[in-house]
C-alpha positions as CSV (number, residue, x, y, z in Angstrom):
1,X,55.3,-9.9,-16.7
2,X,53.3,-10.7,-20.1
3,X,51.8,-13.8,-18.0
4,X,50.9,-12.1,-15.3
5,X,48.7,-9.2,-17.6
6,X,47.5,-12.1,-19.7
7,X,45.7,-13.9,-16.5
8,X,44.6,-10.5,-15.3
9,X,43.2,-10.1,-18.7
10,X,41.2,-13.5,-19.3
11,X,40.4,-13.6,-15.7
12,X,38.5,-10.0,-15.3
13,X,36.8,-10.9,-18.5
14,X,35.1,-14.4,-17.5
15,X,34.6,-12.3,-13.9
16,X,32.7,-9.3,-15.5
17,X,30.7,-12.4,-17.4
18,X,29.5,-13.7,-14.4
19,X,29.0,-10.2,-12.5
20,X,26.7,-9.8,-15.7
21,X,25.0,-13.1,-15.2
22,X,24.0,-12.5,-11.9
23,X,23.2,-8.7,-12.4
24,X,20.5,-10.2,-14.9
25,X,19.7,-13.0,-12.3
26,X,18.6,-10.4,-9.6
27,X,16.7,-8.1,-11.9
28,X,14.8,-11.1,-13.1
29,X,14.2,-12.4,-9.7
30,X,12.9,-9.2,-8.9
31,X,10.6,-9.0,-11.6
32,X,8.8,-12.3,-10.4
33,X,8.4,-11.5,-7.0
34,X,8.3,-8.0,-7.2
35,X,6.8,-6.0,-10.5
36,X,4.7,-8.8,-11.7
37,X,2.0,-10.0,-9.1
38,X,1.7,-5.7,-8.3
39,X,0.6,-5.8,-12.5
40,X,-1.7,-8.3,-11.5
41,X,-3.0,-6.7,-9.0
42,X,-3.6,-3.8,-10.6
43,X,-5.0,-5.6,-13.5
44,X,-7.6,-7.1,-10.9
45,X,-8.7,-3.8,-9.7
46,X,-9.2,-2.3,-12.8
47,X,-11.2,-4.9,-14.5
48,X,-13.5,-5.0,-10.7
49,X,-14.2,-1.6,-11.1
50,X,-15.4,-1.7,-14.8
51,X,-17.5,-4.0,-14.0
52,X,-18.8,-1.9,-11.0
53,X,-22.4,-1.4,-11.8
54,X,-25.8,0.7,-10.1
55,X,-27.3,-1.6,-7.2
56,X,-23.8,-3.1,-6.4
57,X,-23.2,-3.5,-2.9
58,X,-19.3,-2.4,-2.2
59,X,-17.1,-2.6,0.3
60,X,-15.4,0.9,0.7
61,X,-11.4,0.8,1.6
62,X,-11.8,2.5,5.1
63,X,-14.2,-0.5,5.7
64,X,-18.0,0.8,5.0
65,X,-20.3,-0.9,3.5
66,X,-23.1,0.7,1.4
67,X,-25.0,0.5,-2.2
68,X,-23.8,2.1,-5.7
69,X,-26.7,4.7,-6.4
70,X,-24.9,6.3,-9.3
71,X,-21.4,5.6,-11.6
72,X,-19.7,8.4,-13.6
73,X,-16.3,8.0,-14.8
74,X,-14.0,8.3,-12.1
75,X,-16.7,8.7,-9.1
76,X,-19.3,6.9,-7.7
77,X,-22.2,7.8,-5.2
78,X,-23.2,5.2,-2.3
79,X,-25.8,5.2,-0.1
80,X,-24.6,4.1,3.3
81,X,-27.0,2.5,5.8
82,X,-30.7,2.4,6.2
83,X,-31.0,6.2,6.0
84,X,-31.6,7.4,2.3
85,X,-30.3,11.2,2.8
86,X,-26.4,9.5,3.7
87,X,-25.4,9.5,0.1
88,X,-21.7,10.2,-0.3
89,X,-20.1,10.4,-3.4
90,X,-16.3,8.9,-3.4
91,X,-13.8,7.9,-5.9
92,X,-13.7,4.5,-8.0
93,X,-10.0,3.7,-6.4
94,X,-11.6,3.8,-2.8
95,X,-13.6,0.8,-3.5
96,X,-12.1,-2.4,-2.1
97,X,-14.9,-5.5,-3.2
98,X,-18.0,-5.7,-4.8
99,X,-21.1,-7.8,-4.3
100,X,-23.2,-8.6,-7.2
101,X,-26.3,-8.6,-6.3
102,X,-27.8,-12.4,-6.3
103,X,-30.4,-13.2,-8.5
104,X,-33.3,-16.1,-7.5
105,X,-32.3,-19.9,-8.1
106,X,-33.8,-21.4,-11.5
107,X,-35.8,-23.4,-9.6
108,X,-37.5,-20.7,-7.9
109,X,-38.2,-19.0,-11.4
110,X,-40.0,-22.3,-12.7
111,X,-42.2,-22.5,-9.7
């Protein structure tokens, strides 16, 4: 009987080590595919949007594209289109890309 609780013994404690192991193996695992690239994701957004600036054109997240007339903290009011009365004020968080506007070659500023 003492052999038998003695295997029962060793062997549920090198079982609950490797239970543990791969416990720790899954949690990691999902931390790479999972938690991490959303971070960096979110890390990308937040860093576009700081650097979202007046005369911007942006991409909106329902697929509009207009110009960045004005930037508060947590709003921002585009101008869509042509027309100059369609100005529509939206939050930061619906913006989606933004296009710098481009500035002349440096060969066209020496000529």
């Amino acid at each position: 009987m003492n052999i038998l609780l003695t295997n029962a013994l060793t062997g549920s404690s090198s079982g609950t080590l490797i239970m543990i192991v791969y416990i720790v193996a899954i949690i990691a695992f999902l931390y790479f595919i999972m938690i991490r690239p959303q971070r960096k994701e979110q890390d990308r957004l937040k860093s576009m949007l700081s650097s979202l600036e007046v005369g911007d054109t942006v991409c909106t997240t329902s697929g509009f594209y207009g110009l960045v007339i004005d930037v508060s903290d947590d709003t921002v009011i585009v101008e869509f289109g042509n027309n100059k009365n369609c100005r529509i004020p939206m939050k930061k968080e619906a913006i989606a890309q933004i296009e710098k506007p481009e500035e002349p070659a440096e060969s066209e500023k020496k000529k």
